[in-house]
C-alpha positions in Angstrom: 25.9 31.1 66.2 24.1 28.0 66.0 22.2 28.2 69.2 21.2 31.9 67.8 19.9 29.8 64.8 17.9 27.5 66.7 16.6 30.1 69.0 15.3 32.0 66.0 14.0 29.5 64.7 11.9 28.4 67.3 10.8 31.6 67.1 9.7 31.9 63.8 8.1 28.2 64.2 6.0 29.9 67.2 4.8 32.9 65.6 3.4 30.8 62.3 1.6 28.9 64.6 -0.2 31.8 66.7 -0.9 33.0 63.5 -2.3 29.6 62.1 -4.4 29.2 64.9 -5.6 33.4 65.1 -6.9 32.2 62.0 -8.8 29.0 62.5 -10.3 30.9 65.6 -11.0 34.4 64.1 -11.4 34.0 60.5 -12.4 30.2 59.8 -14.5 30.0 63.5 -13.2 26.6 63.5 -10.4 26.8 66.9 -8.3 23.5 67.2 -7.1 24.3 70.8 -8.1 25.3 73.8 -7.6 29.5 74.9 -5.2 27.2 77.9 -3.1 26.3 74.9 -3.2 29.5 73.1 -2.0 31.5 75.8 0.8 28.9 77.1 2.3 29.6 73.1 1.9 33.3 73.7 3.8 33.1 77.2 6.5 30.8 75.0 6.9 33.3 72.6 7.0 36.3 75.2 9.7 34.4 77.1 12.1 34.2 74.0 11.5 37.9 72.7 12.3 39.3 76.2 15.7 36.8 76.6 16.6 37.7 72.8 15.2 41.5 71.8 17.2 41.8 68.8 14.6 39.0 67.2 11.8 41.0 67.9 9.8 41.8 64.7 6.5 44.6 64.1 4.8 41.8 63.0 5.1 39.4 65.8 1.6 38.5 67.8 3.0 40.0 70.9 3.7 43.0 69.5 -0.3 44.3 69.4 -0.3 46.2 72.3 2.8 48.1 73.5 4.2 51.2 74.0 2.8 54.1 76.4 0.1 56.3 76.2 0.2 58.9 73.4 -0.8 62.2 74.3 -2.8 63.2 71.2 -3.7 61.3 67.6 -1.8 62.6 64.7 -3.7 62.9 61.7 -3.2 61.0 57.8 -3.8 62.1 55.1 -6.5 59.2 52.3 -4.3 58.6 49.4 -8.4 57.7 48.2 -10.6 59.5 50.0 -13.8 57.5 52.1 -16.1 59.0 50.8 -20.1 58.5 52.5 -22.7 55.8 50.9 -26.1 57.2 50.2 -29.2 55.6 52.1 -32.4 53.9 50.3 -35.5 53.2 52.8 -37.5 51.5 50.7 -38.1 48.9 47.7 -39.3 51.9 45.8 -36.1 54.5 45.9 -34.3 50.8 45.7 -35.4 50.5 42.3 -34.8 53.9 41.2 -31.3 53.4 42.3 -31.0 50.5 39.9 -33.0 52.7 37.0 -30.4 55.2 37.2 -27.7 52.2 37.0 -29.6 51.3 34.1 -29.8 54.9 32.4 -25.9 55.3 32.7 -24.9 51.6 32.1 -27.1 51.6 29.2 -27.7 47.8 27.8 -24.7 46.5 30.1 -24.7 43.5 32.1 -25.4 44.4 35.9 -24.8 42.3 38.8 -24.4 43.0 42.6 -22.6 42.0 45.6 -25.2 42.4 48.5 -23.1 42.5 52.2 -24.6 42.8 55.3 -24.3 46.8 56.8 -22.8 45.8 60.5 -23.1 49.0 62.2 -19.3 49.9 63.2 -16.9 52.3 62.8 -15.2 52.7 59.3 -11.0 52.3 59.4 -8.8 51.9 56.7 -5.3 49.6 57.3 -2.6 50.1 54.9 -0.6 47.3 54.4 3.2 47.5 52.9 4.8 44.5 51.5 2.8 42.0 53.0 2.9 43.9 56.6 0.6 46.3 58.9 2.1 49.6 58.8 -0.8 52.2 59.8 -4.3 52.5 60.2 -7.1 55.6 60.7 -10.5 56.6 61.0 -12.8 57.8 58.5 -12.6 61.3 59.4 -13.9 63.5 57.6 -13.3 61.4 54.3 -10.2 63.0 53.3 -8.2 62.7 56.5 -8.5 61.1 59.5 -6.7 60.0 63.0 -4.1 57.7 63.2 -5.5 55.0 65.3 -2.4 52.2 64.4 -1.5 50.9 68.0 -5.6 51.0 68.8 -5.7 48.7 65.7 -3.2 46.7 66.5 -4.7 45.2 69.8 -7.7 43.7 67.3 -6.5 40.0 66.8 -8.8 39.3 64.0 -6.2 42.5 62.1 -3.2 40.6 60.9 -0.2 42.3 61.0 1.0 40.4 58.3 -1.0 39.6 55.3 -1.0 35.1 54.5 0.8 34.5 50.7 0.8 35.9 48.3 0.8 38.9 50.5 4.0 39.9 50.0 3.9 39.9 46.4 2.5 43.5 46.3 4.0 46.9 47.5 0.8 48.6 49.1 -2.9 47.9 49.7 -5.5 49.4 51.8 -8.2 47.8 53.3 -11.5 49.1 54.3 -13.2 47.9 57.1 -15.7 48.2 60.4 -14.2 47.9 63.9 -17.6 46.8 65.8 -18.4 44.9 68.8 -20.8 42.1 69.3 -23.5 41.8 71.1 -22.5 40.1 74.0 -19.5 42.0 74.2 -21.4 45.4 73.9 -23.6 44.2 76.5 -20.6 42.7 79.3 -19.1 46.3 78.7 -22.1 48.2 79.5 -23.1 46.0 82.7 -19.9 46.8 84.0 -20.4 50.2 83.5 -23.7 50.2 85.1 -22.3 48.0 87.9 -19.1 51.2 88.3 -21.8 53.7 87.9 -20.7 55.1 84.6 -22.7 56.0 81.8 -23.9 53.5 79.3 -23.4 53.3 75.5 -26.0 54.3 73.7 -25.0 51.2 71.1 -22.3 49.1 70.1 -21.5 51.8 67.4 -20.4 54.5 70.0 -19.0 51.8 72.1 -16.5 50.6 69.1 -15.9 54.6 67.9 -14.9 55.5 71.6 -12.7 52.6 72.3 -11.0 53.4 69.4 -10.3 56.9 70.7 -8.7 56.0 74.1 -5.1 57.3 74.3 -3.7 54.1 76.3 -4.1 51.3 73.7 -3.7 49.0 76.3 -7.0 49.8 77.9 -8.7 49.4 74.1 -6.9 45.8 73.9 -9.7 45.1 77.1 -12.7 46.2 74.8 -12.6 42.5 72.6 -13.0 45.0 69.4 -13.5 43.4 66.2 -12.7 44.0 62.3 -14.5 43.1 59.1 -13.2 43.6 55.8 -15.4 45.3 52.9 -13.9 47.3 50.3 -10.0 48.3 48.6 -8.6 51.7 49.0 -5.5 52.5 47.1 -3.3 49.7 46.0 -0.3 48.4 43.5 0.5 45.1 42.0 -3.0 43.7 43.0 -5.2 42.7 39.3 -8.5 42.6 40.8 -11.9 42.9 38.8 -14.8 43.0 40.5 -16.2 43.4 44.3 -16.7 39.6 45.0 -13.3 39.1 43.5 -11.8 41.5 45.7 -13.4 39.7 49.1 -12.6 36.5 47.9 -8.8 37.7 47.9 -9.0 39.3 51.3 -9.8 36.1 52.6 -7.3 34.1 51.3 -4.5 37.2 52.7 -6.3 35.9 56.1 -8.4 38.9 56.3 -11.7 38.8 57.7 -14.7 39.4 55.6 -18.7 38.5 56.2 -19.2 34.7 55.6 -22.8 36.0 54.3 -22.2 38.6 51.4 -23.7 37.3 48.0 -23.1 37.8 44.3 -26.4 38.7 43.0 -27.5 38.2 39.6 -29.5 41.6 38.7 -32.6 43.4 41.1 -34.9 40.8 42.0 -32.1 38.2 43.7 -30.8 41.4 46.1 -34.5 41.8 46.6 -34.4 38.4 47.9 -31.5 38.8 50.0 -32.9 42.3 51.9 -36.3 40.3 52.3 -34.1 37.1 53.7 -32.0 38.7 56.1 -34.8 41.2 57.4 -35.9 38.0 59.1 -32.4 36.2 60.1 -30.6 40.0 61.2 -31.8 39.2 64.8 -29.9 35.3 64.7 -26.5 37.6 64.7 -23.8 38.0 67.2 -23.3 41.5 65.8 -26.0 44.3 65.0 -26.7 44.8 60.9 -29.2 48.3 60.2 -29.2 47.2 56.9 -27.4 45.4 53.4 -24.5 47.2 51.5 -25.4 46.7 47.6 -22.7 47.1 45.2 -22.5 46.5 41.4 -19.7 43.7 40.9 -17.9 45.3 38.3 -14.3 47.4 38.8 -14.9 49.0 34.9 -18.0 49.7 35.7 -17.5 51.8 39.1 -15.1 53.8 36.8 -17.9 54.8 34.6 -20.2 55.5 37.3 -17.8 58.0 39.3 -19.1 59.3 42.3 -20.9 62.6 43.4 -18.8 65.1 45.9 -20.3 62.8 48.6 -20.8 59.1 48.0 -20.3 56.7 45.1 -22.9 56.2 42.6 -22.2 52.5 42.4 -23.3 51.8 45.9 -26.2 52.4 48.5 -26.9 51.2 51.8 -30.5 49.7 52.0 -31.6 50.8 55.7 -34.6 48.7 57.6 -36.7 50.6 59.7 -36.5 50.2 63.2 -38.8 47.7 65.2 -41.3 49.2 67.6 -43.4 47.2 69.9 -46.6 48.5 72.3 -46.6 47.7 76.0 -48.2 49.0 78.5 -46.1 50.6 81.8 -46.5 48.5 85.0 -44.8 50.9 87.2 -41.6 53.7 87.3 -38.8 52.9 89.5 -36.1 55.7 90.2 -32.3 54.6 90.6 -30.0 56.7 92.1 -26.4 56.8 89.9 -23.2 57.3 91.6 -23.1 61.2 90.8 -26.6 61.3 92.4 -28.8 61.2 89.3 -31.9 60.1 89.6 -32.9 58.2 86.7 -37.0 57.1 85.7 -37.0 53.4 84.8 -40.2 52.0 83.1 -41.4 48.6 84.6 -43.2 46.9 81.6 -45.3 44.3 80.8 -43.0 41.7 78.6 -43.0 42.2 75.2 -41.1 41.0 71.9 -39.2 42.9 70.5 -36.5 42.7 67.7 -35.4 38.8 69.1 -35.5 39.1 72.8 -38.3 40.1 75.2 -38.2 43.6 76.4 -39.7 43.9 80.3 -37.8 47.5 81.1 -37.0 50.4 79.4 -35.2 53.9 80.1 -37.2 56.9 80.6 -33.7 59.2 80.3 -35.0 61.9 82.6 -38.2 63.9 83.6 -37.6 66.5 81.4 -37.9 63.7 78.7 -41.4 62.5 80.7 -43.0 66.0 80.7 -42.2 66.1 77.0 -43.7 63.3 75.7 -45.9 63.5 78.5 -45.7 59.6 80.0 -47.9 58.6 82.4 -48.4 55.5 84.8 -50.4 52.9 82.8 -50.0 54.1 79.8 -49.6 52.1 76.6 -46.3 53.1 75.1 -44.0 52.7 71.9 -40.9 51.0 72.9 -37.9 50.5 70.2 -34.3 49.5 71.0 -31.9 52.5 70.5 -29.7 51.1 67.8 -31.5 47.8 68.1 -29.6 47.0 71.9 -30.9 49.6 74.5 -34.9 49.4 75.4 -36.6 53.4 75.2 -39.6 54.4 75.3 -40.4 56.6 72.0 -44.1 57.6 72.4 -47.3 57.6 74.1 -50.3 55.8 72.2 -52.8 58.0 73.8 -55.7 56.4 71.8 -55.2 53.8 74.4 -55.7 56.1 77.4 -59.1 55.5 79.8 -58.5 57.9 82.3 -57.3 56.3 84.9 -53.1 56.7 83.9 -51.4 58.8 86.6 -48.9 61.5 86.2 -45.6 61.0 87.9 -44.7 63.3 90.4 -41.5 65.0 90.6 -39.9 63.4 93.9 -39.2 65.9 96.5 -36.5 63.8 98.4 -34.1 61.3 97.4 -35.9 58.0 97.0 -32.8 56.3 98.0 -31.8 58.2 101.5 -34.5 60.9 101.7 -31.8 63.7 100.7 -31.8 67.2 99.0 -32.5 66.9 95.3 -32.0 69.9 93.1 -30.9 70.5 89.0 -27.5 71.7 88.2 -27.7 75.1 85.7 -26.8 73.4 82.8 -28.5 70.2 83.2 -31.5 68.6 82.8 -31.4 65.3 85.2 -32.5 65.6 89.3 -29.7 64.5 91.6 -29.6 63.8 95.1 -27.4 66.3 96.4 -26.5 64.0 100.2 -23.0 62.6 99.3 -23.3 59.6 102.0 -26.6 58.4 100.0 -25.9 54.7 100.5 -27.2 54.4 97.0 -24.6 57.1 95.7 -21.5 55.8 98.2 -22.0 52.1 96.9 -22.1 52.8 93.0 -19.4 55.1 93.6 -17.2 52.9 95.6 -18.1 50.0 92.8 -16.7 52.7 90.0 -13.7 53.1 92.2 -12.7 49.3 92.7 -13.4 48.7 89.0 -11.4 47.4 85.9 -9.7 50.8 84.3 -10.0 52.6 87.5 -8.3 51.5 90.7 -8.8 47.8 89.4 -9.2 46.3 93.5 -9.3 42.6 93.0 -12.1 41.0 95.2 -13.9 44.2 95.9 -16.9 43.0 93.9 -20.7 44.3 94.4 -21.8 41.8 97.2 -18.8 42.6 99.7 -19.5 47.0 98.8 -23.1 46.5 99.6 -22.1 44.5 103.1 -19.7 47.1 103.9 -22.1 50.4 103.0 -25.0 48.8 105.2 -22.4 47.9 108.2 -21.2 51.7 107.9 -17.2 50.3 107.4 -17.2 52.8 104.4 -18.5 56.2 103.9 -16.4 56.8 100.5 -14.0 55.1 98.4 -11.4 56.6 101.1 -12.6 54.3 103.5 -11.5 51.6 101.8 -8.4 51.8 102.4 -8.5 51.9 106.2 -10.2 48.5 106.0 -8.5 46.0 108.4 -8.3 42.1 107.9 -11.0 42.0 110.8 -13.8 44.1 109.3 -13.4 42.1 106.0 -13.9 38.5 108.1 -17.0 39.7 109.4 -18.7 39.9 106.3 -20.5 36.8 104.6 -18.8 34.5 102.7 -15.7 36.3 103.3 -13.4 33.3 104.2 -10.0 34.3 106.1 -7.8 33.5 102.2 -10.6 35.9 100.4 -10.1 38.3 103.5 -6.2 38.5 102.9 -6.5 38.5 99.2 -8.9 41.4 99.5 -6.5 43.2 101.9 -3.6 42.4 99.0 -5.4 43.6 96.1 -6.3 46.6 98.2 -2.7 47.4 98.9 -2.1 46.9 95.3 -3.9 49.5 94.1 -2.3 52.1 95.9 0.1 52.0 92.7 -2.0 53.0 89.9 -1.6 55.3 88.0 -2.7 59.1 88.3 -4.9 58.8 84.8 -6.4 55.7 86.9 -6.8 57.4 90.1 -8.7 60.1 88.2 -11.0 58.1 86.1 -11.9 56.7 90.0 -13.0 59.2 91.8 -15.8 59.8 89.7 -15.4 63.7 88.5 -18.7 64.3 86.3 -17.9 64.7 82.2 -14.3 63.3 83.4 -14.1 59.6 81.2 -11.1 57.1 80.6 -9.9 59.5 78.2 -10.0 63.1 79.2 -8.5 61.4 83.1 -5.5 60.2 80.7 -5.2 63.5 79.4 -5.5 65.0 82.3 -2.5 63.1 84.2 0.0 64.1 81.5 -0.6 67.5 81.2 -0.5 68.0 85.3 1.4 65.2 86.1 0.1 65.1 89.7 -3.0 65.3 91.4 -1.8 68.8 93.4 -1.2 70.8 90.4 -4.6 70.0 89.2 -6.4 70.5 92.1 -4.6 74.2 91.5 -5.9 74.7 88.2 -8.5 77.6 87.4 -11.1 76.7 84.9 -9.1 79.2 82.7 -6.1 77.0 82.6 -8.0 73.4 82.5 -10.0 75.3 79.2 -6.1 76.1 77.5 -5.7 71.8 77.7 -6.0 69.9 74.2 -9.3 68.1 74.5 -10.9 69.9 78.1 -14.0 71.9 77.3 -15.7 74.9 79.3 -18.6 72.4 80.9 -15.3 69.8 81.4 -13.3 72.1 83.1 -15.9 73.8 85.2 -16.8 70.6 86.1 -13.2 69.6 87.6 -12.7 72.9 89.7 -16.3 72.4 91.3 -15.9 69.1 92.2 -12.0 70.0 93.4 -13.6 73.3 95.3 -16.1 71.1 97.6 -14.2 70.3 101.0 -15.9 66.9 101.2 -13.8 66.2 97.9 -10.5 67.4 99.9 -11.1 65.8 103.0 -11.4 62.6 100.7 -8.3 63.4 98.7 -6.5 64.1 102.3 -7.3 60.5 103.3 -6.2 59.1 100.0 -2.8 60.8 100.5 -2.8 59.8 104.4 -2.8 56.1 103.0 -0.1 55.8 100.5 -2.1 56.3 97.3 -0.4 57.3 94.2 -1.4 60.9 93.1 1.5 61.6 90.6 1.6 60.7 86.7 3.6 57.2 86.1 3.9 58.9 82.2 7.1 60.8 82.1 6.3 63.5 79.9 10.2 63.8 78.8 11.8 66.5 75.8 14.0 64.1 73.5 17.3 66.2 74.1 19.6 67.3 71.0 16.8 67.4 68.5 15.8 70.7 67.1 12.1 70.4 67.6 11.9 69.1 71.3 9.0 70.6 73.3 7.5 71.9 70.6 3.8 71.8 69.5 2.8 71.9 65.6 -0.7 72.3 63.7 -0.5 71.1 60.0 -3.4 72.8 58.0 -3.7 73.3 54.8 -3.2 72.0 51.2 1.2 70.8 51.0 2.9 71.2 48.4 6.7 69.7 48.9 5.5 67.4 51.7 2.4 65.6 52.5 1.0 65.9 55.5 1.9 62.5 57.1 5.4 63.3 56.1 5.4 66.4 57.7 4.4 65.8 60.7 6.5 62.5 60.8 9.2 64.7 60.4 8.1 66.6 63.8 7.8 64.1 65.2 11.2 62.6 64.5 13.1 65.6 65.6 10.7 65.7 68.8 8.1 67.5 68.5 4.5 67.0 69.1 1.8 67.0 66.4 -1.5 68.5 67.9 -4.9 68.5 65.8 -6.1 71.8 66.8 -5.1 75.3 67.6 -4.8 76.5 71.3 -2.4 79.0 73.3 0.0 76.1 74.1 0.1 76.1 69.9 4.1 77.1 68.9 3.5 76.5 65.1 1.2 76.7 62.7 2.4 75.0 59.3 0.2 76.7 56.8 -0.4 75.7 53.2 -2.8 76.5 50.5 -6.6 77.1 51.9 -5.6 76.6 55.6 -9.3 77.5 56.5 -10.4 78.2 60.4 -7.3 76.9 62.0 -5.2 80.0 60.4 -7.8 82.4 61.8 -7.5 80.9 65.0 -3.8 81.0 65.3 -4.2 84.9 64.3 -6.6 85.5 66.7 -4.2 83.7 69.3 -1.1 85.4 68.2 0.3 81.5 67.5 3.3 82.0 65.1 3.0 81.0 61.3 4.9 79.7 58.9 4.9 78.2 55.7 7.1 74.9 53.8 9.9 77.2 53.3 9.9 78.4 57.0 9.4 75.1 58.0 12.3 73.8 56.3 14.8 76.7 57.6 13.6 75.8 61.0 14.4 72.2 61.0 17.9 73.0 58.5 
């Protein structure tokens, strides 16, 4: 008994220091050891949960990421709903937002907190005695997914709130999940470098990493959270909005080190003038300040409209353009064989950094706004990161700017290149375009698809240009001897190569997909793919009619998949995958929990509850073992109707799903 004492103890001792010291790094910015150090108490820690699991606790630090892959997100229910904030552009309508303070506060005191508006995605945490129990999205302001293991994997989240934390039964935090800059631009490199699509900002970056099923694969996207506002909460006396982020920091939540109690109009005046300059010194990107009156009473008085708060707005700055003139257009060839216009300009500055390139889309996009070569141009970063052009200044035109001509021939290999139906881009239609079979090969040796240690860009672009590999087949008929050839490829980097190449064979199906580079297939949909097909063969099967009937797979999606599964190119590669030993069947077991009335069972919840709320409902699915889907389809067994069900009841009639109400639902599960 006493070693099981001391053993805990030690335990205990290790979590309060990872928790000190997530602290000091993520909250305070001030770290007092080295990552080295960090991760040597995490490995500590590790060692003694796995030796003694009966001390394992939801809140400990390792427990962030965990579990497997979920199949679908459930949805919850907003005790308070989130409701929108409306948007001022100007001092002007700024003012007339403080007038109509003024007409409804009458002769009252009114004073602000100003926050900076980082451009994220909005979450709510609910916290239960002290500790993490569930988070969601926005939704639609009244309900939205439950994102709590995606959350979890955020290390500036605590799963358990610092004293006096524990001296309240419930509180809900409201928040952005966002990424910095750096980070937003590391992830979309790296998908440039695979080939894959980039983010259009750090916005839909954060919203989509919060949407991947594997939480284990968001964990890799260095997400980050940021306090703002209280939802529903008990036992918590709080007055006023600076009040309320003061608390939230001393809980060890993180809130903006820059938000500022403003006494009356003219000092947030001040503060929207002062950070109009300094927004471009962030790490993050800000579109603008948050400005709230301070006072709890008086947000009661104001209310809210059927949309947003009337105690809040969102001051929005208008984006930066810049004028530049176009040096040249340079056409890249992607990995699916798009060719993509890339304007060459002359270096301008531009919302904190210079700007020397920028994305002309497509030439659909060209013809439209009718860009030429040497023409002066509008160029503004799409959500303040990306470069675009926006418009032609043709007051600036002499004559002598040249249309671009549609290239007949790949620029890359000289191939076919044609427009798909439904599409808008060129492609190069030769699948051994060097420029194609590199990017592609790149994609398939990344992180989150076949993850091929030492396969980086230099050693694919040696091995495309000696003809070693045609496609990402090829690779793994490589021998220790074609790898040595290469430069700097040393005989250890040849065998480690040859080892992480072997390694890979064991991926993964959802991996396996998400490599081979299927167009409109992502992380995601390749995860959902590989659990509802469980191996590569019964996919390749499927008609577009059955890929359609799959939670989440669209018509363009799935007509997508059986093209690219039809073309005997795509068979004779999948034939030399299988010829080498790679995985092709789901690692997921998609098990029925036996003895419980609801196993293999799919639910919709819709509707207004009256007994039950929805979360309990569908936790109670769940715990009998069923599965909680957020939309109708044929694969649908129940429908759990309430008051104004709306489109989803139609839909089940229309699909001749079986409904039932509370009642029915209770004399099924009795």
């Amino acid at each position: 008994m006493t070693r099981e004492k001391d053993i805990l103890s030690k335990i205990e001792e290790l979590r309060q220091t990872i928790r000190y010291h997530d602290r000091k790094y993520y909250i305070e910015a001030q770290p007092e050891i080295t990552d080295y150090e960090y991760d040597k108490l995490i490995q500590e820690l590790q060692g003694l949960e796995k030796a003694h699991p009966e001390f394992i606790t939801p809140d400990s630090p390792t427990q962030r990421v965990g579990g497997e892959p979920l199949t679908e997100f459930s949805t919850i229910e907003h005790r308070i709903p989130m409701l929108s904030i409306d948007n001022v552009y100007s001092e002007k309508e700024l003012e007339e937002f403080y007038n109509r303070l003024r007409r409804m506060l009458g002769d009252r005191e009114i004073n602000f907190v100003a926050e900076l508006k980082i451009d994220g995605v909005a979450v709510t945490l609910s916290y239960e005695e002290g500790l993490f129990r569930m988070g969601a999205t926005r939704g639609d302001g009244y309900r939205g997914d439950d994102i709590t293991a995606n959350l979890k994997t955020i290390k500036e989240i605590p799963l358990r709130l610092e004293p006096p934390g524990g001296e309240f039964a419930t509180l809900e935090v409201r928040g952005e999940v966002y990424l910095q800059n750096k980070d937003f631009q590391a992830m979309n490199l790296e998908r440039e470098e695979k080939g894959e699509p980039q983010f259009a900002n750090p916005r839909n970056a954060a919203a989509g990493s919060l949407k991947l099923l594997d939480p284990r694969l968001t964990a890799r996207r260095r997400l980050r959270f940021q306090a703002h506002s209280i939802g529903y909460h008990e036992g918590l006396p709080l007055h006023g909005q600076q009040e309320c982020l003061e608390t939230f920091k001393g809980l060890g939540l993180p809130v903006s080190p820059h938000f500022r109690f403003c006494k009356g109009l003219k000092e947030v005046r001040e503060y929207v003038a002062e950070w109009d300059v300094k927004k471009h010194g962030l790490e993050c990107m800000v579109d603008g300040i948050v400005v709230k009156v301070n006072s709890f009473d008086q947000w009661k008085l104001l209310g809210s409209t059927s949309k947003a708060p009337r105690w809040v707005v969102a001051y929005k700055y208008p984006p930066e353009q810049a004028i530049s003139r176009i040096k040249d257009i340079v056409l890249q060839v992607g990995k699916s064989g798009v060719i993509t216009p890339v304007a060459h300009l002359e270096p301008v500055h531009l919302a904190g950094t210079t700007v020397s390139r920028a994305t002309l889309h497509n030439f659909e996009e060209m013809g439209r706004k009718d860009i030429r070569l040497h023409d002066y141009v509008a160029v503004q970063k799409a959500g303040e990161i990306i470069p675009q052009v926006v418009k032609v200044v043709e007051e600036r035109r002499t004559g002598k700017e040249k249309v671009f001509p549609l290239p007949r021939a790949c620029p890359e290999c000289g191939g076919e290149v044609g427009r798909e139906a439904e599409e808008v881009s060129l492609r190069c239609y030769n699948p051994l375009c060097p420029a194609q079979v590199k990017r592609r090969v790149r994609y398939f040796a990344s992180r989150g698809a076949m993850d091929i240690d030492g396969m980086g860009t230099a050693i694919i672009e040696q091995l495309v240009d000696k003809g070693l590999i045609k496609d990402y087949a090829d690779v793994y008929y490589l021998k220790f001897e074609d790898l040595a050839g290469l430069e700097r490829m040393a005989e250890k980097s040849s065998r480690n190569l040859i080892n992480g190449i072997e390694a890979s064979k064991k991926r993964d199906l959802s991996r396996l997909l998400s490599a081979l580079g299927i167009h409109h297939v992502g992380t995601h949909a390749a995860e959902v793919l590989a659990l509802h097909f469980g191996s590569l063969d019964k996919l390749m099967q499927a008609t577009q009619e059955g890929l359609e009937e799959v939670h989440e797979i669209g018509p363009v999606m799935a007509r997508s998949i059986v093209r690219f599964f039809s073309n005997p190119r795509t068979r004779e590669i999948i034939k030399k995958l299988k010829t080498a030993g790679v995985n092709t069947r789901s690692l997921v077991e998609k098990r029925p929990v036996k003895g419980q009335k609801l196993s293999g069972k799919t639910f919709v919840v819709t509707g207004t509850l009256g007994k039950y709320s929805r979360h309990e409902i569908e936790a109670i699915i769940k715990e009998l073992g069923g599965r909680v889907s957020s939309s109708v389809s044929k694969q649908t067994d129940f429908v759990v109707a309430g008051e104004s069900p709306g489109s989803k009841l139609d839909k089940a009639r229309q699909l001749g799903v079986k409904t039932i109400n509370e009642k029915g639902f209770e004399k099924l599960i009795a």
